[in-house]
C-alpha positions as protocol buffer text, in pm:
chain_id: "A"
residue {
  index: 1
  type: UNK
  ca { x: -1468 y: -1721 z: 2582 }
}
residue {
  index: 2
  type: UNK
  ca { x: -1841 y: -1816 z: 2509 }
}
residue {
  index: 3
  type: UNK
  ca { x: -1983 y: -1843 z: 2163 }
}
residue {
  index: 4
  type: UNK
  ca { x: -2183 y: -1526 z: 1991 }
}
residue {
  index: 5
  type: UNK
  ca { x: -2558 y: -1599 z: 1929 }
}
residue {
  index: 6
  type: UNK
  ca { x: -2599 y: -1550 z: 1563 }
}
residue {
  index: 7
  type: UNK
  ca { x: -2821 y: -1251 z: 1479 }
}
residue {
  index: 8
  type: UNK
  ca { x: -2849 y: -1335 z: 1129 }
}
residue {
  index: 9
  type: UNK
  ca { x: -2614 y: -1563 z: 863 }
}
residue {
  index: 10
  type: UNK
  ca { x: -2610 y: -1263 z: 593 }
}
residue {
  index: 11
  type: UNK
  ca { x: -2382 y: -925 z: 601 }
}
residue {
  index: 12
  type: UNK
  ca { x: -2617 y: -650 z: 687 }
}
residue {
  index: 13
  type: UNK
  ca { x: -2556 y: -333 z: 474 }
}
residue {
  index: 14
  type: UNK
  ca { x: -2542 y: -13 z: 708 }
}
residue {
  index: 15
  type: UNK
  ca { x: -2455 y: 339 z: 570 }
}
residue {
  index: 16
  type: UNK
  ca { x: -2187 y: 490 z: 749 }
}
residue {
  index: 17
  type: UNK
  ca { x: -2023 y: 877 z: 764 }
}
residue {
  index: 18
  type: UNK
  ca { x: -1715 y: 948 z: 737 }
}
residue {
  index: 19
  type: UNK
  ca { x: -1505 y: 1063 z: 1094 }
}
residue {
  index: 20
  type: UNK
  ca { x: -1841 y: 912 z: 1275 }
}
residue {
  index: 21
  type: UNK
  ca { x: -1770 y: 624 z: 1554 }
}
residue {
  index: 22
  type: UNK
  ca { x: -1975 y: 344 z: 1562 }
}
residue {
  index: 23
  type: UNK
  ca { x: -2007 y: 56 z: 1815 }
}
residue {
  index: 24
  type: UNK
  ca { x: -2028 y: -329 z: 1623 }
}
residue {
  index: 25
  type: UNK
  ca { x: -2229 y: -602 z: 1875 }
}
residue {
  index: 26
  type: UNK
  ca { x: -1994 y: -871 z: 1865 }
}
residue {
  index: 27
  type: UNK
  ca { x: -2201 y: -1061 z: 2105 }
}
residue {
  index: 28
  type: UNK
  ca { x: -2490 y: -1115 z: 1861 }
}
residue {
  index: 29
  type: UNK
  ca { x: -2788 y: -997 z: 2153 }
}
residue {
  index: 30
  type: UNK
  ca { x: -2871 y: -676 z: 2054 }
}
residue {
  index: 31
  type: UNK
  ca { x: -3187 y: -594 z: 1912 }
}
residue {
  index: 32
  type: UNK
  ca { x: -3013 y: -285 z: 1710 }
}
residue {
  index: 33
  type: UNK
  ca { x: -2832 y: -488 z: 1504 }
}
residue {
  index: 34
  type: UNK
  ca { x: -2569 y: -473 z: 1362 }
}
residue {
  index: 35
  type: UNK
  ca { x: -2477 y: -208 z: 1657 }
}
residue {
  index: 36
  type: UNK
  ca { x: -2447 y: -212 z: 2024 }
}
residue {
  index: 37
  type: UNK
  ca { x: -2762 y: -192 z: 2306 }
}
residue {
  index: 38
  type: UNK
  ca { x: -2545 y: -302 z: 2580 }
}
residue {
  index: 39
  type: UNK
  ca { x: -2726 y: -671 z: 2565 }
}
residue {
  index: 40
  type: UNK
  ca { x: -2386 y: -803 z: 2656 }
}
residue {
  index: 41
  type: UNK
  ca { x: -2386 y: -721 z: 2976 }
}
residue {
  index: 42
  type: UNK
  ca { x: -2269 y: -962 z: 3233 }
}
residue {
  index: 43
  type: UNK
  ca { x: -2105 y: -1136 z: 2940 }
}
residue {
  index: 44
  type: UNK
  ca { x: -1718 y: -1209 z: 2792 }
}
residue {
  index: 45
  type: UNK
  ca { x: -1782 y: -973 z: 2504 }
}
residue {
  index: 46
  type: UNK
  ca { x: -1772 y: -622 z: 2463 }
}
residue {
  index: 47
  type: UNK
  ca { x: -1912 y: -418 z: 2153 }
}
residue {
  index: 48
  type: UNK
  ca { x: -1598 y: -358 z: 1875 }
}
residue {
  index: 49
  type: UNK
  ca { x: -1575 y: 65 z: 1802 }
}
residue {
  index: 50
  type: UNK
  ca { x: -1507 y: 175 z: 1490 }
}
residue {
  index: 51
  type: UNK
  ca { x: -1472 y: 467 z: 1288 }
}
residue {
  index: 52
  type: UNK
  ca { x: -1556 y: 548 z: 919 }
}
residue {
  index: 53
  type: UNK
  ca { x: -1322 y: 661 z: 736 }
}
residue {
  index: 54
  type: UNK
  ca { x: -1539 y: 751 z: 422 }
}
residue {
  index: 55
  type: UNK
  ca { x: -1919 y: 789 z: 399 }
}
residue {
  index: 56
  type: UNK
  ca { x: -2055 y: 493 z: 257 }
}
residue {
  index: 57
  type: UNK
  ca { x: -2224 y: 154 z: 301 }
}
residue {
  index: 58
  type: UNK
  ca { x: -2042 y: -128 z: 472 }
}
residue {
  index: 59
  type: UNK
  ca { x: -2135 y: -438 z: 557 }
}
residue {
  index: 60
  type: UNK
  ca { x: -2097 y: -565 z: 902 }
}
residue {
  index: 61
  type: UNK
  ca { x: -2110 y: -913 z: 1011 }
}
residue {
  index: 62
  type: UNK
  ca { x: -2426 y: -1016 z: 1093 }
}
residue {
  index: 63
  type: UNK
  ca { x: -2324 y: -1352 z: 1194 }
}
residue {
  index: 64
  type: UNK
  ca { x: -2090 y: -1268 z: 1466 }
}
residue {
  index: 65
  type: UNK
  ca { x: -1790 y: -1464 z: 1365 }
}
residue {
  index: 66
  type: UNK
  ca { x: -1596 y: -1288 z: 1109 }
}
residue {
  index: 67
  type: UNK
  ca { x: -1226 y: -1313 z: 1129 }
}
residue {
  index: 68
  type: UNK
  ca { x: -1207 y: -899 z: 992 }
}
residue {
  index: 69
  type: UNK
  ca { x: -1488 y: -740 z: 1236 }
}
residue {
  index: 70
  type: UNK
  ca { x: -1680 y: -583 z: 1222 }
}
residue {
  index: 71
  type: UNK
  ca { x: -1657 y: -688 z: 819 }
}
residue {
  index: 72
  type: UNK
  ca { x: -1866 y: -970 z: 684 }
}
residue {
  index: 73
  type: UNK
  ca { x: -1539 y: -1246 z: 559 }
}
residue {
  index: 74
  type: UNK
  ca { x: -1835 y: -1483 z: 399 }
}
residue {
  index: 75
  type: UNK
  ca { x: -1751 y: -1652 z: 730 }
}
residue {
  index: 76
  type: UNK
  ca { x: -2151 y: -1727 z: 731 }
}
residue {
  index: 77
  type: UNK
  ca { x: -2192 y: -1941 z: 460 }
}
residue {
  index: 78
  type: UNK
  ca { x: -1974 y: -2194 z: 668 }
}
residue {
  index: 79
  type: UNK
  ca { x: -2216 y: -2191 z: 972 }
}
């Protein structure tokens, strides 16, 4: 599997609702980040779905390699 392009090497804090689905760009192209614009296309990855399960603000993994996605780990302050 290819590498993820790193969209940025800081969580990005996104408000969420609770029972809402939400698609996470794991591939890093997408210029709605931190969420899917189909930018992978044609590529090994595939957008991550997930649902809230409280309203409230998250934050996703703006550096594409988190070992929890679509959670920022810290895993960017190793990149």
């Amino acid at each position: 599997m290819s590498e993820p392009v790193i969209a940025q090497k800081s969580p990005i804090p996104t408000p969420v609702e609770a029972g809402k689905s939400y698609y996470w760009c794991a591939c890093g192209k997408s210029a709605n980040q931190p969420f899917c614009d189909g930018s992978h296309a044609g590529s090994d990855f595939t957008p991550l779905k997930f649902e809230a399960t409280e309203t409230k603000t998250v934050y996703l993994c703006g550096c594409k390699h988190t070992k929890n996605p679509p959670f920022c780990d810290g895993t960017h302050k190793s990149l």
